[in-house]
C-alpha positions as CSV (number, residue, x, y, z in Angstrom):
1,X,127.6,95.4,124.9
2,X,127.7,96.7,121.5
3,X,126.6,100.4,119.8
4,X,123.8,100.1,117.3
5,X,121.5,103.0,116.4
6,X,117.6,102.3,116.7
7,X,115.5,105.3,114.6
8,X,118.5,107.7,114.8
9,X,118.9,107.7,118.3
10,X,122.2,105.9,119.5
11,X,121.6,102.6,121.9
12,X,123.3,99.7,123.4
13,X,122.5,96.1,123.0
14,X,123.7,93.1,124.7
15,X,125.8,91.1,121.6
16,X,124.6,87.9,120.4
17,X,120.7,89.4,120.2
18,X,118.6,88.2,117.0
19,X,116.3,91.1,115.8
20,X,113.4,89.2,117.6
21,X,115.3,89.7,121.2
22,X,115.6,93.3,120.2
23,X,112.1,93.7,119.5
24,X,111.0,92.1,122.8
25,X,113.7,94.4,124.6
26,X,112.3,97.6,123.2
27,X,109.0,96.3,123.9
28,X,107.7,96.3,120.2
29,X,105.0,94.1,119.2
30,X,106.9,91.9,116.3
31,X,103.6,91.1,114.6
32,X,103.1,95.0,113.8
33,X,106.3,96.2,113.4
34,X,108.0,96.6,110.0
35,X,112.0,96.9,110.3
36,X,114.8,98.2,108.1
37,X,118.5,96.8,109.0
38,X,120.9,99.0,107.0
39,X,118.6,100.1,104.5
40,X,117.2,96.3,103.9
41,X,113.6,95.5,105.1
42,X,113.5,92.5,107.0
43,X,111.2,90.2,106.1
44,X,109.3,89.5,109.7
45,X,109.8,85.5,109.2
46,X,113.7,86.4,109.6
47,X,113.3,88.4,112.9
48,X,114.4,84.9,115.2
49,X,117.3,84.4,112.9
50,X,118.6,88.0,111.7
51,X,121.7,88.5,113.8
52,X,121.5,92.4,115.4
53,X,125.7,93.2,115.0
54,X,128.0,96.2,116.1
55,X,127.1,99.5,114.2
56,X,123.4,98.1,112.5
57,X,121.3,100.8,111.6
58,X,117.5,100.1,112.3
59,X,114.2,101.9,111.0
60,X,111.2,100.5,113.1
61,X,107.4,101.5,112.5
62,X,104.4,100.5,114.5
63,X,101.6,99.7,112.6
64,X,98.4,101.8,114.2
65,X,95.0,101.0,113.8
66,X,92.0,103.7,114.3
67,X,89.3,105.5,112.7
C-alpha cells in the first residue's frame, strides 16, 4: 500500500495503480472527471498510462450537468 493524498484528504492505494484504476476505485466516472497530479492536469487520454506513485497529490472535479 502506498500514502497518496486525493482532494486534501490523506488515502491509501494499492501500488502499481494507473490513474484510470484509481478513478474506477473511487468510483469516479473518468469521462467527466478532470484531474491534477502534483499541480499538472492530466490530459484524460493519459489516465490508463499515468502511473499513481507514493506521496502524488490529486485534485479531482466532477463535471455536473443541470439547469
Amino acid at each position: 500500500m502506498i500514502e497518496i493524498l486525493v482532494n486534501g484528504q490523506r488515502r491509501q492505494a494499492e501500488a502499481g495503480l494507473t490513474l484510470a484504476s484509481l478513478l474506477a476505485a473511487l468510483d469516479l466516472p473518468a469521462l467527466r472527471v478532470a484531474v491534477e497530479r502534483n499541480g499538472r492536469v492530466v490530459p484524460r487520454g493519459s489516465f490508463a498510462t499515468e502511473p499513481v506513485e507514493p506521496g502524488d497529490r490529486f485534485e479531482m472535479v466532477t463535471l455536473v450537468g443541470g439547469g
